[in-house]
TINU-560558 format. One record per residue: x, y, z of N, C-alpha, C in turn; residue in three letters; residue number from 1. Coordinates in pm, whole numbers, plus 50000, padded with zeros to 5 digits. Atoms other than C-alpha are relative to their C-alpha. Layout:
<sites>
    n.X    n.Y    n.Z   ca.X   ca.Y   ca.Z    c.X    c.Y    c.Z  type  seq
      X      Y      Z      X      Y      Z      X      Y      Z   ALA  NUM
...
</sites>
This chain:
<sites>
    n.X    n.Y    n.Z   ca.X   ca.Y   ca.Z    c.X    c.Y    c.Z  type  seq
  49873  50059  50029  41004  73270  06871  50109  50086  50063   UNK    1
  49891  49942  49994  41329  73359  07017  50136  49995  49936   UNK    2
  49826  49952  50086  41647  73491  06845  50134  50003  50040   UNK    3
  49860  49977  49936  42017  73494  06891  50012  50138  49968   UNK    4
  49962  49836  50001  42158  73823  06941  50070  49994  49839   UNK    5
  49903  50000  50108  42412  73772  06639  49891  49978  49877   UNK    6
  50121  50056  50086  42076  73637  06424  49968  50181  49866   UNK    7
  50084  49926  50085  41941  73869  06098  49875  50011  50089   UNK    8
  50095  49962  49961  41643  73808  06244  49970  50101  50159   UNK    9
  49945  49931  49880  41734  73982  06577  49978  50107  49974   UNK   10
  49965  49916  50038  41869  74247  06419  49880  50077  49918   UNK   11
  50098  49954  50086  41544  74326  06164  49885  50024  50143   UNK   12
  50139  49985  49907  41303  74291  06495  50077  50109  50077   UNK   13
  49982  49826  49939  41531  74578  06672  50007  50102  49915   UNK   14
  50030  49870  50057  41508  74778  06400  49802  50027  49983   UNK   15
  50177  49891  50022  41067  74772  06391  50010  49972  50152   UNK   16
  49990  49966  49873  41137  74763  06769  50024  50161  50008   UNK   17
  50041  49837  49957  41273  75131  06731  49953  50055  49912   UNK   18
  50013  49996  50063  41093  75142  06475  49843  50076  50074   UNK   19
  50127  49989  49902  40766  75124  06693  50012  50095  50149   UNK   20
  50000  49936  49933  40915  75309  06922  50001  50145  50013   UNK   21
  50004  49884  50032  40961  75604  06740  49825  50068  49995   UNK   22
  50136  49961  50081  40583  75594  06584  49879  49983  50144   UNK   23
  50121  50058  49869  40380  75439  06909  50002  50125  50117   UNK   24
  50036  49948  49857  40261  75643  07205  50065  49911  50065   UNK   25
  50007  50051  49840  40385  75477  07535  50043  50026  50092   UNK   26
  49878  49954  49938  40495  75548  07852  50086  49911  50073   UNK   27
  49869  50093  49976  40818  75440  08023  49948  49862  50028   UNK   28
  50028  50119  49971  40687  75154  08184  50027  49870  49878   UNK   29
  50051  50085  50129  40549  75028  07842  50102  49979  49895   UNK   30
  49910  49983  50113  40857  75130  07632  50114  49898  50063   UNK   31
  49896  50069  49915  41074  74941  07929  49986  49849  49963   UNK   32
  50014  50171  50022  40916  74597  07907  50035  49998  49850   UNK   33
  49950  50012  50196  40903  74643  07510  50122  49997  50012   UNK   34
  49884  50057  49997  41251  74667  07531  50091  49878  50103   UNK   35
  49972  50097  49957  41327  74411  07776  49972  49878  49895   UNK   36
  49994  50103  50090  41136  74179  07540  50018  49931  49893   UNK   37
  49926  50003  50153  41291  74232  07214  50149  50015  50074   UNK   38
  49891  50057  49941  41619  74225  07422  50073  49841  50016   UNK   39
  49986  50086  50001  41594  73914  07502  50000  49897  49912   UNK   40
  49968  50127  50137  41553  73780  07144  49876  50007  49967   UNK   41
  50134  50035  50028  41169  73767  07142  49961  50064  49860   UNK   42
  50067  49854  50052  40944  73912  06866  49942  50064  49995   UNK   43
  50096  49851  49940  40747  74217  06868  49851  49951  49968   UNK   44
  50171  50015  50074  40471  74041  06731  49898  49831  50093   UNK   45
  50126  50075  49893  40418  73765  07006  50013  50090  50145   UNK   46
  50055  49953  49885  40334  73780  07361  50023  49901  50115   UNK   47
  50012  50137  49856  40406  73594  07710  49910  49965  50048   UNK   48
  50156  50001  49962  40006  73585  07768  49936  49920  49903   UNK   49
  50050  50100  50083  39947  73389  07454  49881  50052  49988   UNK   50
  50114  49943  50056  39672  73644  07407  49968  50048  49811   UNK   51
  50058  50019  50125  39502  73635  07049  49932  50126  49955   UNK   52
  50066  49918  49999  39335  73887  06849  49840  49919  49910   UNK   53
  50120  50121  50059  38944  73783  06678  50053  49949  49864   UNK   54
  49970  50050  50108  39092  73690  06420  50122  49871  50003   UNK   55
  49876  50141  49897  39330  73413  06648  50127  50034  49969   UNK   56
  49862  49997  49994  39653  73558  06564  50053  50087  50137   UNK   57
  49976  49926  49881  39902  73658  06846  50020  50155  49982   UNK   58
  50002  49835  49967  39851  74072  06966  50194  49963  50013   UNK   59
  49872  49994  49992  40208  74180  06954  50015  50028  50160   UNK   60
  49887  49935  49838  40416  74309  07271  49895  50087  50093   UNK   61
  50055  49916  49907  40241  74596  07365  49861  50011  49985   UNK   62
  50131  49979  49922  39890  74547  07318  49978  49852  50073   UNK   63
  49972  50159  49889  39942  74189  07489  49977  50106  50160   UNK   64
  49931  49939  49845  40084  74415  07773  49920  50086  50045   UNK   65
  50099  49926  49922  39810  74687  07805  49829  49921  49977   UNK   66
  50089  50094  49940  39535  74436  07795  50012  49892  50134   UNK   67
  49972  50072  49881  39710  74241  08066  49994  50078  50098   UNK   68
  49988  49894  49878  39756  74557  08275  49869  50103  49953   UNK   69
  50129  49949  49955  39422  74690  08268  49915  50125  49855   UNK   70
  50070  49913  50090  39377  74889  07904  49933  49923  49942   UNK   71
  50102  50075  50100  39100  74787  07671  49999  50042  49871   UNK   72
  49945  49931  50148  39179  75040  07349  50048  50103  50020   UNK   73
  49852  49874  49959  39430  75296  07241  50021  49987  49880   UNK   74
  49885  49980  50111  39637  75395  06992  50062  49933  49936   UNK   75
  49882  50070  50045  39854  75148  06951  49929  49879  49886   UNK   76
  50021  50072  50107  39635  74965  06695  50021  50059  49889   UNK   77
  49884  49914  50130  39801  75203  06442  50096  49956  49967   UNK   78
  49858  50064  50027  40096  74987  06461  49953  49870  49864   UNK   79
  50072  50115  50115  39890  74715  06296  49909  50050  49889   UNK   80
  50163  49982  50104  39592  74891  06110  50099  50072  49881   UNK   81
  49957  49985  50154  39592  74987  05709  50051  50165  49990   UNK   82
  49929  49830  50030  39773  75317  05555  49902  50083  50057   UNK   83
  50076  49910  49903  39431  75470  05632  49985  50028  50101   UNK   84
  50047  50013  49798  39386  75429  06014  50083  50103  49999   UNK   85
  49929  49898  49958  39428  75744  06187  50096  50000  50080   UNK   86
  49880  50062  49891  39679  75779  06460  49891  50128  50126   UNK   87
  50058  49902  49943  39542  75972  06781  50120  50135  50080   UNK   88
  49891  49947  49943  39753  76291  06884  49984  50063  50098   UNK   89
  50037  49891  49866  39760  76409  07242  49994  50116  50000   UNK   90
  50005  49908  49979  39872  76709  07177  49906  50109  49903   UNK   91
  50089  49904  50082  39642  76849  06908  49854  49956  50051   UNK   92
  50127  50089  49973  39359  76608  07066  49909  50021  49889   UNK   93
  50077  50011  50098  39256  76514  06757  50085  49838  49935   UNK   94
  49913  50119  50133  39337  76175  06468  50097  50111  49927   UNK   95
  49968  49919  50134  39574  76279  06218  50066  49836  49936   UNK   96
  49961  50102  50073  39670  76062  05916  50140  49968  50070   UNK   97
  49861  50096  50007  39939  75764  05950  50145  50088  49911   UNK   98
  49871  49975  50085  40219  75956  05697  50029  50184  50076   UNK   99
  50000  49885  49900  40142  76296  05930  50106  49950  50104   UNK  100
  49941  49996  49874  40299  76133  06203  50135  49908  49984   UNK  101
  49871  50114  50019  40589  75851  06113  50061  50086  49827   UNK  102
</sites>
């Protein structure tokens, strides 16, 4: 769905826009389109690929976007998974809990 700029709903999807941007790994590239497409009104939770997850709902923004451009898994299912799911941290190269890191 797309939003008017002036919209509540706008406004609530740029805040888990930097919301996700704070908590997610990505690099520029990935953080660029993400913001291009919550710019434009979109929400973070579809996709211009109309790609699905098994469970048929639409992958948000950015794993839409690194399955289209050549990733297969990552991190970024921390955005979606339960309080438990770890998060992975480059720099300790290790998981650490979800409330460790956001």
């Amino acid at each position: 769905m797309r939003y008017g700029k002036n919209s509540i709903d706008y406004q609530i999807n740029m805040e888990a826009f930097h919301e996700m941007e704070n908590c997610v790994p990505m690099t520029k590239p990935e953080r660029d389109a993400l913001r291009n497409w919550v710019k434009k009104g979109y929400d973070l939770d579809t996709n211009p690929w109309d790609l699905f997850d098994s469970d048929d709902l639409p992958l948000n923004y950015l794993q839409a976007y690194r399955l289209e451009f050549g990733y297969s898994s990552g991190p970024w299912d921390y955005w979606k998974g339960p309080d438990t799911q770890t998060y992975w941290d480059e720099s300790r190269k290790c998981f650490i809990p979800k409330d460790e890191f956001c």
